[in-house]
PyMOL CGO cylinders between C-alpha atoms (Angstrom):
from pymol import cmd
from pymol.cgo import CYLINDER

trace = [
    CYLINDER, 0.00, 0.00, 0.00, 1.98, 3.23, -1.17, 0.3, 1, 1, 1, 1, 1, 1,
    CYLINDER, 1.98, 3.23, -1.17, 1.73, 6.14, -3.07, 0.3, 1, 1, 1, 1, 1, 1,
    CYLINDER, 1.73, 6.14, -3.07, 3.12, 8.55, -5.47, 0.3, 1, 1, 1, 1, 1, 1,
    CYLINDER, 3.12, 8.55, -5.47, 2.71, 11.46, -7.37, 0.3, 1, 1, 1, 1, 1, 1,
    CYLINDER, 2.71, 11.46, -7.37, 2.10, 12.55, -11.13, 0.3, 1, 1, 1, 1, 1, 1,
    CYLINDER, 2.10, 12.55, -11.13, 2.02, 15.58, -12.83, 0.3, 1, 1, 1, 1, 1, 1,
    CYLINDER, 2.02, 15.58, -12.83, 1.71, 16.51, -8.71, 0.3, 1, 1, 1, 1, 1, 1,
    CYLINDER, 1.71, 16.51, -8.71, -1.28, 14.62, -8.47, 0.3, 1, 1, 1, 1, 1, 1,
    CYLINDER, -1.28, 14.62, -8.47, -1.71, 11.93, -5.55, 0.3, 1, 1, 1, 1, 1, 1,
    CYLINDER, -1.71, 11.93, -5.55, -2.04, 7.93, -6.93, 0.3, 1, 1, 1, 1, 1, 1,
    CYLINDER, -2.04, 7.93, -6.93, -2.65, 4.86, -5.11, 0.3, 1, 1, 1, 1, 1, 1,
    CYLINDER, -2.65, 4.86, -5.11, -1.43, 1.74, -5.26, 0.3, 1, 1, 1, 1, 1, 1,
    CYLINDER, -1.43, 1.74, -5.26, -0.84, -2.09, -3.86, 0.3, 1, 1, 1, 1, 1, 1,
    CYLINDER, -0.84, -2.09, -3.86, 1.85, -4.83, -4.51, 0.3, 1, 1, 1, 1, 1, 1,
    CYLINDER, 1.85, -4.83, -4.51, 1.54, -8.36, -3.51, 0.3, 1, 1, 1, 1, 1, 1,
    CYLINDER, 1.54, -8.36, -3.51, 3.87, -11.62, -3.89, 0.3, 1, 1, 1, 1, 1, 1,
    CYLINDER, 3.87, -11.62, -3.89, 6.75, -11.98, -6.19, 0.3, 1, 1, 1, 1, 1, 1,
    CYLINDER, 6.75, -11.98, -6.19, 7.69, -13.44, -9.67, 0.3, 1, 1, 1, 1, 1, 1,
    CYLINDER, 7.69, -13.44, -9.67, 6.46, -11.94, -12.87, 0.3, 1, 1, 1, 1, 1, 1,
    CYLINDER, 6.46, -11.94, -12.87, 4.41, -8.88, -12.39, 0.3, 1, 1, 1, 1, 1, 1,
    CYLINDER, 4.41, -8.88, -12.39, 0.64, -8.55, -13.50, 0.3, 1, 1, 1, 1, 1, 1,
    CYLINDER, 0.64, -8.55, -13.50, -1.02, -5.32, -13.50, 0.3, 1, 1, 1, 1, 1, 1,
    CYLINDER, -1.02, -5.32, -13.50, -4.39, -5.24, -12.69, 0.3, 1, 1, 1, 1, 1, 1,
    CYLINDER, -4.39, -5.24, -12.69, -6.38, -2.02, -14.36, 0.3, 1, 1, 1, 1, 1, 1,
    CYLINDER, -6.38, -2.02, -14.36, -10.29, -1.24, -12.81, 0.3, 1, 1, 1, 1, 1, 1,
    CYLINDER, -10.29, -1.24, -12.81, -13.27, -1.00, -14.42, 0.3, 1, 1, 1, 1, 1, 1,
    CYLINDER, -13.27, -1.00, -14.42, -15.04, 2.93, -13.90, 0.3, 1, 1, 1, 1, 1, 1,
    CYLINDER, -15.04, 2.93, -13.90, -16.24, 1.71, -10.54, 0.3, 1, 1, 1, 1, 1, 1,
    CYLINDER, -16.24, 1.71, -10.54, -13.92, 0.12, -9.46, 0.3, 1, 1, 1, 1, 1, 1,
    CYLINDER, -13.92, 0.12, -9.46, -10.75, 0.64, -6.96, 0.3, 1, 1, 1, 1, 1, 1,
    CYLINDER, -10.75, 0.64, -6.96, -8.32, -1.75, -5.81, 0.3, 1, 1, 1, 1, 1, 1,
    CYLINDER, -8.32, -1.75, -5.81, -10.50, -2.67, -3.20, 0.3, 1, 1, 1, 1, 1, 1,
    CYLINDER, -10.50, -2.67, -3.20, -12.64, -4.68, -6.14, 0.3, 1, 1, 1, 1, 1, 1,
    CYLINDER, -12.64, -4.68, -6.14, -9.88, -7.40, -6.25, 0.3, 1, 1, 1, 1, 1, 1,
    CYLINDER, -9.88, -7.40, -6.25, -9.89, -8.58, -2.52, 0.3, 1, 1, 1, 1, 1, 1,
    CYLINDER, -9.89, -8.58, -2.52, -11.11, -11.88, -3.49, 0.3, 1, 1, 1, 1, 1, 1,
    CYLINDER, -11.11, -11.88, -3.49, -8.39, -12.61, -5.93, 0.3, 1, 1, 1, 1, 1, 1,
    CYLINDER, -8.39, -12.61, -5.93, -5.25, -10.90, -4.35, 0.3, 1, 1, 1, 1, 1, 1,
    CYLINDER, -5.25, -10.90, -4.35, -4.29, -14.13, -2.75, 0.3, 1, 1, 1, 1, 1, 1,
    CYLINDER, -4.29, -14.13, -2.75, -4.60, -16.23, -5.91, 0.3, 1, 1, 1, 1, 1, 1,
    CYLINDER, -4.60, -16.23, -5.91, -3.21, -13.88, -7.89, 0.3, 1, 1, 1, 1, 1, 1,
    CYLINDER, -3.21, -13.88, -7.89, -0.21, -12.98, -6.25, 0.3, 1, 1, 1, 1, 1, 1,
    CYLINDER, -0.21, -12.98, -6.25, 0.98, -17.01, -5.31, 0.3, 1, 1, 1, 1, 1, 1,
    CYLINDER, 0.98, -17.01, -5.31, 2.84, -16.85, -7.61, 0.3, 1, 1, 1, 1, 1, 1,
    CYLINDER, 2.84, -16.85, -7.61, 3.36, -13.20, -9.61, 0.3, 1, 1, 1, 1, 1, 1,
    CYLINDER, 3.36, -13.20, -9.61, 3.98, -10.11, -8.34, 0.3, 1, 1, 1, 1, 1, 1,
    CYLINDER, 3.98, -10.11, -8.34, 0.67, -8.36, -8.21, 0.3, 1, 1, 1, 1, 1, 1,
    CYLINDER, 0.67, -8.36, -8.21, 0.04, -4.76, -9.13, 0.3, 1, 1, 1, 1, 1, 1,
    CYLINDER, 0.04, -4.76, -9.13, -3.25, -2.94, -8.21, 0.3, 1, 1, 1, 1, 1, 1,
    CYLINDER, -3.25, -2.94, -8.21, -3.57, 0.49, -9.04, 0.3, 1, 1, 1, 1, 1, 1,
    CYLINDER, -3.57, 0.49, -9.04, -6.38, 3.47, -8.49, 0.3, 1, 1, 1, 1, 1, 1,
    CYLINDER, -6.38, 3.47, -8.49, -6.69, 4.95, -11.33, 0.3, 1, 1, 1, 1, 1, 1,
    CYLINDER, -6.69, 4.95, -11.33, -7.11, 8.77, -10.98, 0.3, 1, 1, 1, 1, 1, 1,
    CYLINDER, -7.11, 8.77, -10.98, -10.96, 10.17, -9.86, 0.3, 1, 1, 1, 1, 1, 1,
    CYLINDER, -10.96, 10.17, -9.86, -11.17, 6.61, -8.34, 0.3, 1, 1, 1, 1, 1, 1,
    CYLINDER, -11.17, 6.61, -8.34, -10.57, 4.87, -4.77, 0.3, 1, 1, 1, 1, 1, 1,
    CYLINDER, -10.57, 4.87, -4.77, -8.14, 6.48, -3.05, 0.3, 1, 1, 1, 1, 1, 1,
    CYLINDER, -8.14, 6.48, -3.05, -6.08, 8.34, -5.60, 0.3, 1, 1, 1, 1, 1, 1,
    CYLINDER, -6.08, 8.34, -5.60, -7.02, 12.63, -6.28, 0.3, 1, 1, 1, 1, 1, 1,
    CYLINDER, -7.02, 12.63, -6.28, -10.17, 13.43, -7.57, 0.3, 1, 1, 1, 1, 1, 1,
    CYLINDER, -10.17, 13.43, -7.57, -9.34, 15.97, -10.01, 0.3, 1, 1, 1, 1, 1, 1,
    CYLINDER, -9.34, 15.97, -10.01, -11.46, 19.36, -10.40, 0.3, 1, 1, 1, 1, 1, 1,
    CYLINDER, -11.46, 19.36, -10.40, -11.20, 19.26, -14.70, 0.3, 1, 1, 1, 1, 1, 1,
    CYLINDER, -11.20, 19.26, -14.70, -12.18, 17.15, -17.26, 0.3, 1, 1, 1, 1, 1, 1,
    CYLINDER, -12.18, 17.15, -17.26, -9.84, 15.09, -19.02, 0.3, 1, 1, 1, 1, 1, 1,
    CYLINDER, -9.84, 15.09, -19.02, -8.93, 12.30, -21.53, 0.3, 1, 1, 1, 1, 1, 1,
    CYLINDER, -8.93, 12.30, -21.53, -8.12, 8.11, -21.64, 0.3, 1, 1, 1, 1, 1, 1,
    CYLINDER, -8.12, 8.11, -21.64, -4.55, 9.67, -22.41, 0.3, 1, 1, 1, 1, 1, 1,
    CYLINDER, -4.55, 9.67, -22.41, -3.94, 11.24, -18.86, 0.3, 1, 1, 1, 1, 1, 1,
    CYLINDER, -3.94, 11.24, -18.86, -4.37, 7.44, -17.22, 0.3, 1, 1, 1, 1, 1, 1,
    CYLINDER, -4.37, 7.44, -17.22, -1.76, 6.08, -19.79, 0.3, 1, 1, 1, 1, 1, 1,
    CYLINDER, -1.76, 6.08, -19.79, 1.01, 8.52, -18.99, 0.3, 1, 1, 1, 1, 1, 1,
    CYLINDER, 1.01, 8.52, -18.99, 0.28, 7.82, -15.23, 0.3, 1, 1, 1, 1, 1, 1,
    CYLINDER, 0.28, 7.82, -15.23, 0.52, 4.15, -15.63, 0.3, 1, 1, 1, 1, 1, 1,
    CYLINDER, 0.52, 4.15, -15.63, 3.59, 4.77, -17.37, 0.3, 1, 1, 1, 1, 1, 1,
    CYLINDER, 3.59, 4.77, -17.37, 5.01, 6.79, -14.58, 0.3, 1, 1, 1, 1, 1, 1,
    CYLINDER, 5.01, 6.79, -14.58, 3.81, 4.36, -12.24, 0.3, 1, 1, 1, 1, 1, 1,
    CYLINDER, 3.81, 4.36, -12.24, 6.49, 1.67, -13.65, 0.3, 1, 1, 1, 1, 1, 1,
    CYLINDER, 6.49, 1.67, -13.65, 9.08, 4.05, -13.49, 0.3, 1, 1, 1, 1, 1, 1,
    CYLINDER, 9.08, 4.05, -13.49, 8.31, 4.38, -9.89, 0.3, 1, 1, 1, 1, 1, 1,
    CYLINDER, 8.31, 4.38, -9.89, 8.23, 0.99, -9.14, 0.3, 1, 1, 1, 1, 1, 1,
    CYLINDER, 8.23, 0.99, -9.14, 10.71, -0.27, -10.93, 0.3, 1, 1, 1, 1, 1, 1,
    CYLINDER, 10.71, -0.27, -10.93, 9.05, -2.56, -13.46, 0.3, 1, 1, 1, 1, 1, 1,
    CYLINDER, 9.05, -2.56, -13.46, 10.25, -1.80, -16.81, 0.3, 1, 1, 1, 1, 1, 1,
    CYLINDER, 10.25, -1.80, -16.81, 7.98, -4.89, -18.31, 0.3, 1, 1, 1, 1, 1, 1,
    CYLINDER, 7.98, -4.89, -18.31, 4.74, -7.07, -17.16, 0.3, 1, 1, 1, 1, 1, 1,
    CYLINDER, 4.74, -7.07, -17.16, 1.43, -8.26, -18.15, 0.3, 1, 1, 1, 1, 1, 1,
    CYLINDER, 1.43, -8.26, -18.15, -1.57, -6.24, -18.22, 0.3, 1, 1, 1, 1, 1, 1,
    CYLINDER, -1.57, -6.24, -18.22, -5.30, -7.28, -17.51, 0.3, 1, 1, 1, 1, 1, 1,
    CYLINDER, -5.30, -7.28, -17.51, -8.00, -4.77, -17.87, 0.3, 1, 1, 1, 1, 1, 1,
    CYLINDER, -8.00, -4.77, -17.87, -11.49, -4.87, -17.54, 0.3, 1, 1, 1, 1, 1, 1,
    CYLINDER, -11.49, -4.87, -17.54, -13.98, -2.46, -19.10, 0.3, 1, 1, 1, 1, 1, 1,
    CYLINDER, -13.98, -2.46, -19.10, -12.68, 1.23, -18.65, 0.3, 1, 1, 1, 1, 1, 1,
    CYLINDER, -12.68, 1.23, -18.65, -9.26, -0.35, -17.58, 0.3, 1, 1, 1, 1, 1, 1,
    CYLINDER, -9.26, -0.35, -17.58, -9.34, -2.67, -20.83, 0.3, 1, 1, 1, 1, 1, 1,
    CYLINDER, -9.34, -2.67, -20.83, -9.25, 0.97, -22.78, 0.3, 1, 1, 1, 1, 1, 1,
    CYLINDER, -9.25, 0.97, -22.78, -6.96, 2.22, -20.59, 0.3, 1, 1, 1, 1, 1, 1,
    CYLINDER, -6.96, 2.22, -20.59, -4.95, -1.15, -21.10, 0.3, 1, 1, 1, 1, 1, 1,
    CYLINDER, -4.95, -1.15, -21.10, -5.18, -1.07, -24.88, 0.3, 1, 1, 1, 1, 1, 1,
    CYLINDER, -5.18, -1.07, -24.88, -3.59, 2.14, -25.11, 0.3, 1, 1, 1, 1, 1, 1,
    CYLINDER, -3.59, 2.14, -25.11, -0.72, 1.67, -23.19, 0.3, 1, 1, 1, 1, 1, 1,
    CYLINDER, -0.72, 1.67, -23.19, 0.05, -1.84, -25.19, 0.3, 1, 1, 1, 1, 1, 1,
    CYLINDER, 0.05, -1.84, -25.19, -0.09, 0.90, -28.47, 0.3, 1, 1, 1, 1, 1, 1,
    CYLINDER, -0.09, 0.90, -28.47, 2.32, 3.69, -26.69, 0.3, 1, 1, 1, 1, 1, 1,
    CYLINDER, 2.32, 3.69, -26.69, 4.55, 1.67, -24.68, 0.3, 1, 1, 1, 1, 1, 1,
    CYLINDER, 4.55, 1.67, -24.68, 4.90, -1.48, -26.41, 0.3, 1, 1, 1, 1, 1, 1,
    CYLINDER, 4.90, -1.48, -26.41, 8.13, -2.37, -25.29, 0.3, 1, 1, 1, 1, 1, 1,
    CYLINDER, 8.13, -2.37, -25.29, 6.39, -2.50, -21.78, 0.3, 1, 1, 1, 1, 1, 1,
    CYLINDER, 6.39, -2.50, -21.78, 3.72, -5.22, -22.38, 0.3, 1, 1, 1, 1, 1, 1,
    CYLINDER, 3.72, -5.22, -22.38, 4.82, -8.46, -22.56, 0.3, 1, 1, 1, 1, 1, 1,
    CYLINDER, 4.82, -8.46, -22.56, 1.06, -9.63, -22.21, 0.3, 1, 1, 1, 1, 1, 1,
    CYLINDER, 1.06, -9.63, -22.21, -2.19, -8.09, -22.70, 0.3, 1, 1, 1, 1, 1, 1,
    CYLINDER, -2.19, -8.09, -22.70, -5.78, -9.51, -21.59, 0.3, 1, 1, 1, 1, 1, 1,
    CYLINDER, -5.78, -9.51, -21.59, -8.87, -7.58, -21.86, 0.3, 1, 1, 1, 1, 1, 1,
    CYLINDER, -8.87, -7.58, -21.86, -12.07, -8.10, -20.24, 0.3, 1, 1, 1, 1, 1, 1,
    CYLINDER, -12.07, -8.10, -20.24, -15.55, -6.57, -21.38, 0.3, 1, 1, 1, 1, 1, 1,
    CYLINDER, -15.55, -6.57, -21.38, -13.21, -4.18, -23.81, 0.3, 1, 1, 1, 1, 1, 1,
    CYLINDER, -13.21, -4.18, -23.81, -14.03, -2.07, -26.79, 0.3, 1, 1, 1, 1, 1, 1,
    CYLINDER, -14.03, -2.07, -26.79, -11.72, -0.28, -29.09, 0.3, 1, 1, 1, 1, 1, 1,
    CYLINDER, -11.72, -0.28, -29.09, -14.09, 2.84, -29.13, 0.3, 1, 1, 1, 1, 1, 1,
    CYLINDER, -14.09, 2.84, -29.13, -16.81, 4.43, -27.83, 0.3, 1, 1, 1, 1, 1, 1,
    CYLINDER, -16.81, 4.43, -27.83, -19.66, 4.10, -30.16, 0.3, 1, 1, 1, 1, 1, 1,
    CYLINDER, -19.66, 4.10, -30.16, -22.53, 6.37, -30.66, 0.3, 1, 1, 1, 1, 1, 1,
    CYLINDER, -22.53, 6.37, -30.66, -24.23, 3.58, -28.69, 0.3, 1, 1, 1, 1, 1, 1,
    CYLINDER, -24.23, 3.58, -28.69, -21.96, 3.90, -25.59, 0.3, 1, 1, 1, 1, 1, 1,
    CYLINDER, -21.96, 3.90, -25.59, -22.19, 7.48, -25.70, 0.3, 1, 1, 1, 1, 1, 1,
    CYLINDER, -22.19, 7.48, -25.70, -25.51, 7.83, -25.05, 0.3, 1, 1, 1, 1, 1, 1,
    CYLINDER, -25.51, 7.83, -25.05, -25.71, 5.18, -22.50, 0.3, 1, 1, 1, 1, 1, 1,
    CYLINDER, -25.71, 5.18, -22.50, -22.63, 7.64, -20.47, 0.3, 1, 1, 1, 1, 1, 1,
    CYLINDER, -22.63, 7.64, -20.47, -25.29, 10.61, -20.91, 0.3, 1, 1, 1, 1, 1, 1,
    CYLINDER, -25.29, 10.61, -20.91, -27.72, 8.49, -19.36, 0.3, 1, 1, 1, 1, 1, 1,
    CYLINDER, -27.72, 8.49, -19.36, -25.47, 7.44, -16.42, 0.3, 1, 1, 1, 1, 1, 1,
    CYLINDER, -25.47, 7.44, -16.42, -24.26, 11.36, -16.05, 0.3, 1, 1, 1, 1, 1, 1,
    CYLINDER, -24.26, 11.36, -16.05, -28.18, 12.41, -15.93, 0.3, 1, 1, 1, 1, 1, 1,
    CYLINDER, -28.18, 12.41, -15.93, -28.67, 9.26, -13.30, 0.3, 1, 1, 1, 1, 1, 1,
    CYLINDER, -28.67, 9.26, -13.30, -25.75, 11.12, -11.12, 0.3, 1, 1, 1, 1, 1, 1,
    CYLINDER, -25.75, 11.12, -11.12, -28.20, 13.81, -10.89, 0.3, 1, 1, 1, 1, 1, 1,
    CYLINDER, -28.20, 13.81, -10.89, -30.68, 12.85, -8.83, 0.3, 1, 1, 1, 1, 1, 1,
    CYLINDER, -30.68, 12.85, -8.83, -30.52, 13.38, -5.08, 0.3, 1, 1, 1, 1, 1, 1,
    CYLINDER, -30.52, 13.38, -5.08, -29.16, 9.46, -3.66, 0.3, 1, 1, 1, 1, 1, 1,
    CYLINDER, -29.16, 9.46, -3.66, -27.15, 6.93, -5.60, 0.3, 1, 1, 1, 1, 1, 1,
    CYLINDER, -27.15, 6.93, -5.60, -30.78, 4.81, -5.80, 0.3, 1, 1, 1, 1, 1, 1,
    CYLINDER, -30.78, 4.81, -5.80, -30.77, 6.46, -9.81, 0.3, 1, 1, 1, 1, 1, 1,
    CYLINDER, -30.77, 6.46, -9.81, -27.33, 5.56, -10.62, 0.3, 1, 1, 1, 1, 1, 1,
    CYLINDER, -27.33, 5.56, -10.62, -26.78, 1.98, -9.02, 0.3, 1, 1, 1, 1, 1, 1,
    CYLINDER, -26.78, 1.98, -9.02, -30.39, 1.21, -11.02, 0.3, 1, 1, 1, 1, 1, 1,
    CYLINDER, -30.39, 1.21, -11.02, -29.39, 2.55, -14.16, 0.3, 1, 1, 1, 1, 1, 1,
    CYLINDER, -29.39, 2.55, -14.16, -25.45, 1.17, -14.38, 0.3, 1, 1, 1, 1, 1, 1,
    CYLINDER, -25.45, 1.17, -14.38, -25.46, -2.07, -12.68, 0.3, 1, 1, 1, 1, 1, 1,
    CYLINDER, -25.46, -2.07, -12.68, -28.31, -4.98, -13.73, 0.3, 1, 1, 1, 1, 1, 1,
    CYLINDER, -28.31, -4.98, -13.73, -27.51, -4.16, -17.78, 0.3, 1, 1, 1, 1, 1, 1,
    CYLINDER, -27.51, -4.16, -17.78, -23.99, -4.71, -16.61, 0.3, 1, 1, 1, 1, 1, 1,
    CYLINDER, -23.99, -4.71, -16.61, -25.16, -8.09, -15.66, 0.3, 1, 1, 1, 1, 1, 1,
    CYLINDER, -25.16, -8.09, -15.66, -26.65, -11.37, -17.61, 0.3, 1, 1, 1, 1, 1, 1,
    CYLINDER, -26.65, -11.37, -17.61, -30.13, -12.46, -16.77, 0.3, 1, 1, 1, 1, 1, 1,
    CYLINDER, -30.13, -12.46, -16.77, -29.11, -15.58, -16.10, 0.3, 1, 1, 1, 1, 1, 1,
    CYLINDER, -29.11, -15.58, -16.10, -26.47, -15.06, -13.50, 0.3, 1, 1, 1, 1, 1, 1,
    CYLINDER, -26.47, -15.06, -13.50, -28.69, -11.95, -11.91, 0.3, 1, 1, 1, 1, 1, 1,
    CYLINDER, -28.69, -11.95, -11.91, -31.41, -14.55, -11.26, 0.3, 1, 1, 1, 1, 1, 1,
    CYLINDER, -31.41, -14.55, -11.26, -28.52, -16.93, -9.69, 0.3, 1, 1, 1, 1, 1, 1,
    CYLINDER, -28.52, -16.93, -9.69, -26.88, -14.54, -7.73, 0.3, 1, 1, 1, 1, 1, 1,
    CYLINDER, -26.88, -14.54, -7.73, -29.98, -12.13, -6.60, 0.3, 1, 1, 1, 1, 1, 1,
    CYLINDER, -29.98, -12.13, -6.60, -29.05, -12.56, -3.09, 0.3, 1, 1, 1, 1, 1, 1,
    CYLINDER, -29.05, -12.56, -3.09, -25.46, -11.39, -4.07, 0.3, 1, 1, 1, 1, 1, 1,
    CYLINDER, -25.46, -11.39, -4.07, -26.94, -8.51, -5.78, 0.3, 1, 1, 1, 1, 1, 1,
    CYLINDER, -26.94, -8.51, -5.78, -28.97, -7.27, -3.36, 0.3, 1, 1, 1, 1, 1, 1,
    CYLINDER, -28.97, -7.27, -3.36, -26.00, -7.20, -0.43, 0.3, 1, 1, 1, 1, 1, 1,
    CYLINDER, -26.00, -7.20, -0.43, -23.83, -5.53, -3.86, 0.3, 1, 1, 1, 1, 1, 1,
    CYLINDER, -23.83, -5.53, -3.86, -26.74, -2.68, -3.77, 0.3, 1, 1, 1, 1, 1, 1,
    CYLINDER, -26.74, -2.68, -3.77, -26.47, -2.08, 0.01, 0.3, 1, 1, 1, 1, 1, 1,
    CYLINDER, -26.47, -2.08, 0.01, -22.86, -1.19, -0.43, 0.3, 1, 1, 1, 1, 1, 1,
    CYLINDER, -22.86, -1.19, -0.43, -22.85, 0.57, -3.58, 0.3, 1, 1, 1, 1, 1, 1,
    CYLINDER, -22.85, 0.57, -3.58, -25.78, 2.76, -3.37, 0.3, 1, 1, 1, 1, 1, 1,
    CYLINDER, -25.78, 2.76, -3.37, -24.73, 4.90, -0.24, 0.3, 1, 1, 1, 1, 1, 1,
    CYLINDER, -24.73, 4.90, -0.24, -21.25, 5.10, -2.26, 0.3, 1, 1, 1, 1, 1, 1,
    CYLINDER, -21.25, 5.10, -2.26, -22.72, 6.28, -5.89, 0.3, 1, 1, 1, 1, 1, 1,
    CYLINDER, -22.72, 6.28, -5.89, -24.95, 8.76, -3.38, 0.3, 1, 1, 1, 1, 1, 1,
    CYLINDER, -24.95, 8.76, -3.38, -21.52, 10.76, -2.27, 0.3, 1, 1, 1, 1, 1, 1,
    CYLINDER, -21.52, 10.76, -2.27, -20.98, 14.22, -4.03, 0.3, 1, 1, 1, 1, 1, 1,
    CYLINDER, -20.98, 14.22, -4.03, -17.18, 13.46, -4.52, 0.3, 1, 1, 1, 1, 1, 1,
    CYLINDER, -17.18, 13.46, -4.52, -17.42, 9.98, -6.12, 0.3, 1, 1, 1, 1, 1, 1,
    CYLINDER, -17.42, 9.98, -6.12, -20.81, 11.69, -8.19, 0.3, 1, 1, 1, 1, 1, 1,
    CYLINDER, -20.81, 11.69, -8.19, -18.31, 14.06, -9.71, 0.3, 1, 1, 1, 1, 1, 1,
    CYLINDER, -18.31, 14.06, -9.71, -15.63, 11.57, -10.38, 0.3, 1, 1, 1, 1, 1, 1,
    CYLINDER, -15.63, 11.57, -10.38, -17.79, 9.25, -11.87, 0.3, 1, 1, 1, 1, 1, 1,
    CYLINDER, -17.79, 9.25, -11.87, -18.84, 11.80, -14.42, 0.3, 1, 1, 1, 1, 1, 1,
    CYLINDER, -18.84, 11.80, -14.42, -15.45, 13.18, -14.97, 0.3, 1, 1, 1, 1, 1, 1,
    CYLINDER, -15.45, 13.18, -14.97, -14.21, 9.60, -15.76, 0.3, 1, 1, 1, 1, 1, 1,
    CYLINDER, -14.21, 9.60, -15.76, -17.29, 8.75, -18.05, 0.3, 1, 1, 1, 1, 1, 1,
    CYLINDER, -17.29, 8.75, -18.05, -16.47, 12.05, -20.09, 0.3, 1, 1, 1, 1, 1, 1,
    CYLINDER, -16.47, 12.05, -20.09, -13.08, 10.64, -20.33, 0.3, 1, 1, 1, 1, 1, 1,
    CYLINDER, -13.08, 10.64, -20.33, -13.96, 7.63, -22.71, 0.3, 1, 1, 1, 1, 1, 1,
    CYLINDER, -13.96, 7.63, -22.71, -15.88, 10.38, -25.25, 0.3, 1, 1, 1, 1, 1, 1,
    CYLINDER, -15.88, 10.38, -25.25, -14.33, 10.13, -28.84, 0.3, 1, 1, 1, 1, 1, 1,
    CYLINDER, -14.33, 10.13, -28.84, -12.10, 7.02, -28.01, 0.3, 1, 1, 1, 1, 1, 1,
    CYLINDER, -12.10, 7.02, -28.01, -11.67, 5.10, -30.73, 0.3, 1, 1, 1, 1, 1, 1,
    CYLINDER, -11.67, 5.10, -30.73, -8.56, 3.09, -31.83, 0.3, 1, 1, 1, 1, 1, 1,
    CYLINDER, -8.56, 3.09, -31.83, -10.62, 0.48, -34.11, 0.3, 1, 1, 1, 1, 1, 1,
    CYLINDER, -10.62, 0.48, -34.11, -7.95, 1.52, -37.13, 0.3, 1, 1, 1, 1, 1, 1,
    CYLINDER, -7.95, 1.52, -37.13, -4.78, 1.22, -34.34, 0.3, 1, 1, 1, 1, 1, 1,
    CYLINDER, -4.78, 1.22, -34.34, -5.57, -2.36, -33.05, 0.3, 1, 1, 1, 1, 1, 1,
    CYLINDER, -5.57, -2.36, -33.05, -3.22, -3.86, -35.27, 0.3, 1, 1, 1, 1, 1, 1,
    CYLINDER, -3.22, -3.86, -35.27, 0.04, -2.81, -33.66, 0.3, 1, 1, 1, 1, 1, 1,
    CYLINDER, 0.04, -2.81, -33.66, -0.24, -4.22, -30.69, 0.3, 1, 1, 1, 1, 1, 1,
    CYLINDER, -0.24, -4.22, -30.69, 2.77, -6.92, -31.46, 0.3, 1, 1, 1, 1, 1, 1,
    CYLINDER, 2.77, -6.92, -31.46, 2.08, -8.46, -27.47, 0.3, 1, 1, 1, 1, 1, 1,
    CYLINDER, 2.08, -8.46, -27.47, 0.11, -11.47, -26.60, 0.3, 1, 1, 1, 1, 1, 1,
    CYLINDER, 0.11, -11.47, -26.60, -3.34, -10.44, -26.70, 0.3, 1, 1, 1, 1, 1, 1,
]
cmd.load_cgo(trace, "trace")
């Protein structure tokens, strides 16, 4: 559990075990604290690498808008910082992006890349669903936002499995979504993903994908 600083700008982040190093990038509501359940696993035998992307968990919140690019040069620092010149990636959603274009700037730094629930770009489609998860922000709890962001992010069949589940996940998220601070980051990192689009770079990544 450390920190550092970018571009004077506070960032958060874990290490766990030894070997070869995996770096573990969040989806848009996620934090390091997501991965509790697989820190043991995943660090038995790798060093493990879990990072708070900026406007999330416990790294700043940042006052201005920005873009996908302003993660990737912090990631980048990040290795500097800790020493780790070259190791695997895994992203999921928002962090899959984020992953993606790293693997395209700093090649030489991937050695392998896995993407979860990824997209090359956001479409017209995923746009408009942001819009409709920055309106959601506006309403006075996080009841609106948890309703409108999480079952879609889920199959029917494994929401009818794991209703239980779900219902102890709403408990927990909806007081969270409901704070002003993580309101405004969420927004600011939705924005972020507006006009990414890579679809016509996807062929250089030369790593393991």
């Amino acid at each position: 559990m450390a920190e550092f600083i970018f571009e004077n700008k506070k960032v958060y982040y874990e290490t766990y075990g030894q070997g070869q190093p995996i770096l573990l990038l969040n989806g848009i509501m996620m934090s390091t604290a997501s991965w509790n359940a697989f820190k043991r696993s995943f660090s038995a035998a790798n060093k493990l690498i879990l990072v708070d992307l900026l406007d999330q968990g416990k790294s700043q919140r940042l006052n201005e808008e920005y873009k996908h690019s302003l993660q990737v040069n912090m990631l980048n620092a990040l290795l500097e910082h800790i020493d780790e010149p070259v190791l695997n990636i895994v992203g999921i959603s928002y962090g899959s992006a984020i992953g993606l274009q790293f693997a395209l700037k700093y090649p030489a730094n991937v050695r392998r890349l896995v993407v979860f629930n990824g997209a090359g770009r956001t479409s017209k489609w995923l746009t408009e669903i942001g819009w409709a998860w920055n309106e959601a922000l506006k309403l006075p709890d996080g009841k609106g936002y948890y309703y409108t962001t999480i079952p879609p992010i889920y199959s029917t069949r494994f929401y009818d499995e794991h209703y239980e589940w779900m219902k102890k996940r709403a408990q927990k998220l909806i007081p969270y979504f409901g704070t002003q601070h993580v309101k405004e980051s969420l927004k600011r990192l939705t924005l972020s993903s507006e006009g990414y689009d890579i679809t016509d770079k996807l062929f250089n990544i030369k790593c393991k994908t």
